[in-house]
TIVO-2410 file (N, C-alpha, C; in nm, 3 decimals):
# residues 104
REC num residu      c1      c2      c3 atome chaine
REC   1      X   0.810  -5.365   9.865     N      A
REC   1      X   0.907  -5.374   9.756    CA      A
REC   1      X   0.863  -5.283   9.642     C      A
REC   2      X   0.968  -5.232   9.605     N      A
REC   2      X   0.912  -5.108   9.453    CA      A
REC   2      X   0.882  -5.194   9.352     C      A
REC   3      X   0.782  -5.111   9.322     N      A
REC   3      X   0.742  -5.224   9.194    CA      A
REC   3      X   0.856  -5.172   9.048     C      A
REC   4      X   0.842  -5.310   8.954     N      A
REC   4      X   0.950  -5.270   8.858    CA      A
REC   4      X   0.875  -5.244   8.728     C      A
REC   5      X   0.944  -5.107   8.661     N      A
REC   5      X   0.855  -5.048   8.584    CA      A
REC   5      X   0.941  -5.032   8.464     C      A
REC   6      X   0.849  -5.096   8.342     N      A
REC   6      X   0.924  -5.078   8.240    CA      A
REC   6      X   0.842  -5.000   8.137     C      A
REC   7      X   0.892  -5.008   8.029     N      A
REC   7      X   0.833  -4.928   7.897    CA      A
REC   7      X   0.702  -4.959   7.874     C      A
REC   8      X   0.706  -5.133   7.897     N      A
REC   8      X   0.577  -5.243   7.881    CA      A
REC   8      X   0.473  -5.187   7.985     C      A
REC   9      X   0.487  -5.147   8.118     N      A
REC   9      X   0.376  -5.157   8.206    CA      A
REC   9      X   0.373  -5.018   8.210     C      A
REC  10      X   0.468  -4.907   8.238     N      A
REC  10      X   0.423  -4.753   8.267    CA      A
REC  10      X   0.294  -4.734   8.272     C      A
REC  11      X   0.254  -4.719   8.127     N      A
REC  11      X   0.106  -4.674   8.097    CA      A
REC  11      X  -0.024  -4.722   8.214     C      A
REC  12      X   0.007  -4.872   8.236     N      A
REC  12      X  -0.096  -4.931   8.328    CA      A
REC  12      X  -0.084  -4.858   8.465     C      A
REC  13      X   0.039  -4.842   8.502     N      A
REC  13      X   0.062  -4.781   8.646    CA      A
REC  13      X   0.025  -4.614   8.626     C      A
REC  14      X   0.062  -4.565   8.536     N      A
REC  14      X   0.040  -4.407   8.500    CA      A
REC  14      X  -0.116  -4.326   8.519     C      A
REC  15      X  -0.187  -4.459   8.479     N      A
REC  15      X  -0.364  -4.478   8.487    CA      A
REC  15      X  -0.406  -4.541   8.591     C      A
REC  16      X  -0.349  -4.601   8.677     N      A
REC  16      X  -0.466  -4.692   8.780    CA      A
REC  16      X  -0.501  -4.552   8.901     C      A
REC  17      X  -0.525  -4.572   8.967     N      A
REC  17      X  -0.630  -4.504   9.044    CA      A
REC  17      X  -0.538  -4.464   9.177     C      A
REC  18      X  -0.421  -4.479   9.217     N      A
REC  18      X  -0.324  -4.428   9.271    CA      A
REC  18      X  -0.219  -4.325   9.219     C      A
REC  19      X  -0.134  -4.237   9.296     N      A
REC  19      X  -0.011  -4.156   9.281    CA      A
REC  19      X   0.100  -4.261   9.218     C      A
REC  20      X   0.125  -4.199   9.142     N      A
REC  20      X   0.280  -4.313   9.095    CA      A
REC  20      X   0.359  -4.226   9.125     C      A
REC  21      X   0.514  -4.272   9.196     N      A
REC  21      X   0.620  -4.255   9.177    CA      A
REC  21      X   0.731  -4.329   9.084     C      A
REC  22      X   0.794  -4.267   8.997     N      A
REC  22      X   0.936  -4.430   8.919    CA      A
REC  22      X   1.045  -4.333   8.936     C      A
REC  23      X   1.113  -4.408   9.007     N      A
REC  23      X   1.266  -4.338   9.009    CA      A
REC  23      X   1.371  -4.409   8.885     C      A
REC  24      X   1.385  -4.331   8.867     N      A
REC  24      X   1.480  -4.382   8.687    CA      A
REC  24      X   1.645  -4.377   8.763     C      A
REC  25      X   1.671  -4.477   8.746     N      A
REC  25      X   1.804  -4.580   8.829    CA      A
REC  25      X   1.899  -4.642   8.684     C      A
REC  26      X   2.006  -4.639   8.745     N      A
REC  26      X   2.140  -4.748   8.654    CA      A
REC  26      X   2.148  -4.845   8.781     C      A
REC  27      X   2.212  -4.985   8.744     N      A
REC  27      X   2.286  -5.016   8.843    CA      A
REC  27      X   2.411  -4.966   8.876     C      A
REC  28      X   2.450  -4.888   8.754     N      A
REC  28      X   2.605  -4.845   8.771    CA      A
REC  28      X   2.603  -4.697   8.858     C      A
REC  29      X   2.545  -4.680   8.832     N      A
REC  29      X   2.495  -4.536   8.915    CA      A
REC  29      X   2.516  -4.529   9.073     C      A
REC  30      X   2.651  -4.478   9.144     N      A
REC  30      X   2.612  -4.490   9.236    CA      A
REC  30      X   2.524  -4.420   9.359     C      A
REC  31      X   2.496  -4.256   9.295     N      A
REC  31      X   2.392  -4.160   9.385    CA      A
REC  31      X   2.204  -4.301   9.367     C      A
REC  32      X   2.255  -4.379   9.261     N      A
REC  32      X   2.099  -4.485   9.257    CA      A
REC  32      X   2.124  -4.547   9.329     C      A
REC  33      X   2.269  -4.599   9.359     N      A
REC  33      X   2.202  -4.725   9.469    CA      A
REC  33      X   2.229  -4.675   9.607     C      A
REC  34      X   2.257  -4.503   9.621     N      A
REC  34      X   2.268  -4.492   9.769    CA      A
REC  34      X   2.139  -4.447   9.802     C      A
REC  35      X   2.028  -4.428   9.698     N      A
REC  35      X   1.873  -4.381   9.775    CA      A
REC  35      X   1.847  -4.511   9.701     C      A
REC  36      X   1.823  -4.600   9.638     N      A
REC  36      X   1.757  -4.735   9.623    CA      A
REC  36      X   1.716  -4.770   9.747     C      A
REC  37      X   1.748  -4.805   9.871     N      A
REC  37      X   1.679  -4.820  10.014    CA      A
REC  37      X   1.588  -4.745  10.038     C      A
REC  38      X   1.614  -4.649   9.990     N      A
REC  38      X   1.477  -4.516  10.078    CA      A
REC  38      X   1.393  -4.557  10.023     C      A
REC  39      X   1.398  -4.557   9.868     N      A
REC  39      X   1.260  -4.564   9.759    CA      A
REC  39      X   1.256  -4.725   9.819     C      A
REC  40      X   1.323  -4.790   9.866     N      A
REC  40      X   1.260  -4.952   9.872    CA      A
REC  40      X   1.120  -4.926  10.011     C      A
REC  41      X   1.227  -4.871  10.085     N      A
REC  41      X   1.159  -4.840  10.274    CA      A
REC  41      X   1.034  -4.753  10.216     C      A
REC  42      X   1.028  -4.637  10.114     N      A
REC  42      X   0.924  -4.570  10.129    CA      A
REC  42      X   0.779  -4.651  10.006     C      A
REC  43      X   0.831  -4.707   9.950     N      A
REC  43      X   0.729  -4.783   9.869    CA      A
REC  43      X   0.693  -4.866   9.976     C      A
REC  44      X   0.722  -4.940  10.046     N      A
REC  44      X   0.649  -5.052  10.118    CA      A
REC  44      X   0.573  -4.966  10.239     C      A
REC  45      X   0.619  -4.850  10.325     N      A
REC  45      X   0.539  -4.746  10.371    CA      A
REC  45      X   0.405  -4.713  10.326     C      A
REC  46      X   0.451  -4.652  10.223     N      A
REC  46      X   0.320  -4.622  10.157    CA      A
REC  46      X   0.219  -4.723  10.008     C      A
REC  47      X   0.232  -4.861  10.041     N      A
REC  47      X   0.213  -4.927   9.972    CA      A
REC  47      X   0.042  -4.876   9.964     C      A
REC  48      X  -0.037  -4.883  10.004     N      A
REC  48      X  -0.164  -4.852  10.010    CA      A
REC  48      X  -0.182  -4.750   9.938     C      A
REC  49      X  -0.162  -4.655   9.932     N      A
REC  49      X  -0.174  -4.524   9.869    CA      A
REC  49      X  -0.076  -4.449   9.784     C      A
REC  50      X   0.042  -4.529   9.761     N      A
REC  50      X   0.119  -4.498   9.640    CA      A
REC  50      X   0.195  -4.587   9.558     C      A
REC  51      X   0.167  -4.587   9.413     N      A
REC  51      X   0.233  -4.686   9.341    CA      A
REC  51      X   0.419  -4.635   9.315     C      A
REC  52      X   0.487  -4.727   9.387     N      A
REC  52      X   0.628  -4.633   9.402    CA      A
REC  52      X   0.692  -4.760   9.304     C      A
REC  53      X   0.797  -4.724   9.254     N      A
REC  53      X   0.873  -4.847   9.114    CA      A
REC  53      X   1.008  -4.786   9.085     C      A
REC  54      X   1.053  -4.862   9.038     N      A
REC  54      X   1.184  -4.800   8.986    CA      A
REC  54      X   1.214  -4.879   8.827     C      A
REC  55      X   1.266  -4.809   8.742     N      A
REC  55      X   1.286  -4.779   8.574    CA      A
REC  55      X   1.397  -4.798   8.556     C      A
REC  56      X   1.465  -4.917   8.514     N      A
REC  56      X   1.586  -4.915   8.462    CA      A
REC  56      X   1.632  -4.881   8.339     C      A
REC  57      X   1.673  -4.739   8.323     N      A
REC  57      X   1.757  -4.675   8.212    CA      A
REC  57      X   1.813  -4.714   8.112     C      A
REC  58      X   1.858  -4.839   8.164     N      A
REC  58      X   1.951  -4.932   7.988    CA      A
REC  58      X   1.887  -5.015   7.969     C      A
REC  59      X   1.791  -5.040   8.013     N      A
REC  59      X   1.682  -5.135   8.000    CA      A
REC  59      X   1.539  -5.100   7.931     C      A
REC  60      X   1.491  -4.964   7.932     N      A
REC  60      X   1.325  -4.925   7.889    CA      A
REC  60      X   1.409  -4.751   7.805     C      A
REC  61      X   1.419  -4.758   7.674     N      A
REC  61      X   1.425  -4.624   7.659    CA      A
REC  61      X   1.317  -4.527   7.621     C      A
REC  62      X   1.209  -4.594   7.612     N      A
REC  62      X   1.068  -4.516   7.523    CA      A
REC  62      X   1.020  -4.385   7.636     C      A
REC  63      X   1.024  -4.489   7.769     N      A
REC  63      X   1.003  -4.366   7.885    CA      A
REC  63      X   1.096  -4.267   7.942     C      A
REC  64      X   1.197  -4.305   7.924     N      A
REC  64      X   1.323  -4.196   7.948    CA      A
REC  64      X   1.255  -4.107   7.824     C      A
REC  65      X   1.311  -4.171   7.714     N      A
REC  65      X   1.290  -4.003   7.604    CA      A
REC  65      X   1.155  -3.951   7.595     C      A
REC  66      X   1.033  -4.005   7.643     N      A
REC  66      X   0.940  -3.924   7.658    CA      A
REC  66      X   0.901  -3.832   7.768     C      A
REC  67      X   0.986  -3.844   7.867     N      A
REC  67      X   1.006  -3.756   7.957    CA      A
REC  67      X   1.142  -3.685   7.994     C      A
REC  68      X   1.260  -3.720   7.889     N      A
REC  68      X   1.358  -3.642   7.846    CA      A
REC  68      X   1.433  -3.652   7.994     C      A
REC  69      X   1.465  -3.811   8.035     N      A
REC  69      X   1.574  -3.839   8.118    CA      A
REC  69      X   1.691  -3.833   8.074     C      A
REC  70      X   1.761  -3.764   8.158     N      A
REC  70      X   1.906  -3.718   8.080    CA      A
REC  70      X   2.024  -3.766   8.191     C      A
REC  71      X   1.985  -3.738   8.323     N      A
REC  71      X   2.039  -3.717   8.452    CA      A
REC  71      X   1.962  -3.857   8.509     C      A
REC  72      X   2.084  -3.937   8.622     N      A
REC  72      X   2.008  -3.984   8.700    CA      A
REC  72      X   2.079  -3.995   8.835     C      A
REC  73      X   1.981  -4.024   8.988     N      A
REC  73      X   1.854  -4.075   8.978    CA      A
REC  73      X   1.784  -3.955   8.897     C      A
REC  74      X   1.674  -3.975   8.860     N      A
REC  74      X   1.579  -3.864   8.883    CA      A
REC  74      X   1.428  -3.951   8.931     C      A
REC  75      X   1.372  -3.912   9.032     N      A
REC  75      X   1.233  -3.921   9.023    CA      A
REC  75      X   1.127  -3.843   8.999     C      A
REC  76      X   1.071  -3.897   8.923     N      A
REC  76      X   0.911  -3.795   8.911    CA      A
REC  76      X   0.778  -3.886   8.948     C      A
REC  77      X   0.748  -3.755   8.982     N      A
REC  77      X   0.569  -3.766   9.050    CA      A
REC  77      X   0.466  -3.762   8.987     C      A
REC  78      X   0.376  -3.870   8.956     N      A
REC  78      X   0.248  -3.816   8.881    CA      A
REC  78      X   0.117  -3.864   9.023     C      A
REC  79      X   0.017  -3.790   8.955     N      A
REC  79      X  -0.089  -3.776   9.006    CA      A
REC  79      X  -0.196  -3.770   8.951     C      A
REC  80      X  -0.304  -3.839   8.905     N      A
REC  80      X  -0.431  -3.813   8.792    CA      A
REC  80      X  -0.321  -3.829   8.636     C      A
REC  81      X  -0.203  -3.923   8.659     N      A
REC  81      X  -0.176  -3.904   8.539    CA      A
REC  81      X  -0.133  -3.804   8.494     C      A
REC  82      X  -0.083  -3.733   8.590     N      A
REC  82      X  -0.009  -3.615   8.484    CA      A
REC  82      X   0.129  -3.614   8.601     C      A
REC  83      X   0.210  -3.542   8.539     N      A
REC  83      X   0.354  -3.495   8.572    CA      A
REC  83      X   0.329  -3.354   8.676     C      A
REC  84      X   0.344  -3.389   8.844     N      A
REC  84      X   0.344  -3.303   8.909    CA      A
REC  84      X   0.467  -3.237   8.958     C      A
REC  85      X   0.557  -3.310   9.003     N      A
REC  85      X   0.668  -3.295   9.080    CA      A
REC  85      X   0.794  -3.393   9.019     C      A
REC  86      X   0.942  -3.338   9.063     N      A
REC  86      X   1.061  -3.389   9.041    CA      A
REC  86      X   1.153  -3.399   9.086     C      A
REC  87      X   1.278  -3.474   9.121     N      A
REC  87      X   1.364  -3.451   9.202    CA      A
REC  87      X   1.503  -3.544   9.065     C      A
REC  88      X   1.555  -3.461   9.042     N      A
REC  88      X   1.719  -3.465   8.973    CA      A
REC  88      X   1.840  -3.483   9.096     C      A
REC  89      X   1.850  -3.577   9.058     N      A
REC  89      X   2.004  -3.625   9.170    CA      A
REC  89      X   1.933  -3.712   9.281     C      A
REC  90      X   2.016  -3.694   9.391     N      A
REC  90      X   2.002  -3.765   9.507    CA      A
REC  90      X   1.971  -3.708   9.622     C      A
REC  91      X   1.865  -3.688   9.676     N      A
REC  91      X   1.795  -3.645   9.754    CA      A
REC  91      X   1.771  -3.686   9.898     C      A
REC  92      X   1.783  -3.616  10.035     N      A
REC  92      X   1.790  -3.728  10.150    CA      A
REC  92      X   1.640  -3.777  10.133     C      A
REC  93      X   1.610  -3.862  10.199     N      A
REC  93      X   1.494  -3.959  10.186    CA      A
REC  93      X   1.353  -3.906  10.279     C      A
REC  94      X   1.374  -3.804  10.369     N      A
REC  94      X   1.285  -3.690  10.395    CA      A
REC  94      X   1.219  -3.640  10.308     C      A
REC  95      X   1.317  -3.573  10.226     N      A
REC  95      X   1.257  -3.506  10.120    CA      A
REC  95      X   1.154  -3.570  10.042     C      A
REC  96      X   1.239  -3.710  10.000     N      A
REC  96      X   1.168  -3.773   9.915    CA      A
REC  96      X   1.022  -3.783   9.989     C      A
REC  97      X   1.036  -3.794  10.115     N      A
REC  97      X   0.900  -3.838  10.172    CA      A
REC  97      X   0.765  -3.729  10.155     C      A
REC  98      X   0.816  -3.614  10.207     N      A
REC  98      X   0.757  -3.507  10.180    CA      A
REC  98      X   0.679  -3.483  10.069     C      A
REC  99      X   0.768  -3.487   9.945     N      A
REC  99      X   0.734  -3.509   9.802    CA      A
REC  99      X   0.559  -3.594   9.780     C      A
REC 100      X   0.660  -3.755   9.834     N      A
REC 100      X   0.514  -3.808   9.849    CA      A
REC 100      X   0.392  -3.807   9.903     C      A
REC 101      X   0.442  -3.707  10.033     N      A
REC 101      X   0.296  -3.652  10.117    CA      A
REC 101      X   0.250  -3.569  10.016     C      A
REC 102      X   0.327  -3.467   9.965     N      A
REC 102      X   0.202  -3.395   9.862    CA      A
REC 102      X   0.135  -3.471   9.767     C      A
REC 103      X   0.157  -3.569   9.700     N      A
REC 103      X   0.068  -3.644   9.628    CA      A
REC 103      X  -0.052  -3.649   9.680     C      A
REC 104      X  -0.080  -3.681   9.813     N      A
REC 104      X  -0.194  -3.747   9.865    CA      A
REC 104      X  -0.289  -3.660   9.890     C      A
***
């Protein structure tokens, strides 16, 4: 299950000792809830070795505007805490996977 990531926890997940993924989601959104499954299927995949979550948009704004979410889905990739990789829109779930192989 993706873990749920808000304004409150980011920071803790941004720092622990794994890859984070947060895909920044609406519920109204519907390109979010047609990859919401993938990111569900690929977080529990790679539960061991990647912290995967999803950010609800009308819900946490401190992390949207500090990473200047404008568009959604969008996911981004960190690694050591920093901002590696991105994906704007809706992406087949390959991709997404791929993405997360480079983290590792």
């Amino acid at each position: 299950m993706a873990l749920a990531i808000t304004d409150a926890n980011f920071k803790e997940y941004l720092n622990a000792d794994k890859p984070l993924v947060v895909d920044f989601w609406a519920e109204w959104c519907g390109p979010c809830r047609m990859i919401g499954p993938w990111v569900e299927e690929l977080s529990a995949a790679y539960a061991d070795k990647v912290n995967i979550g999803k950010l609800n948009v009308d819900e946490n704004d401190e992390v949207c505007a500090q990473f200047g979410i404008r568009n959604i889905p969008t996911i981004l990739f960190f690694k050591g805490g920093q901002l590696v990789d991105k994906q704007v829109g809706a992406a087949p779930k390959n991709q997404l996977e791929e993405k997360i192989k480079n983290l590792l």
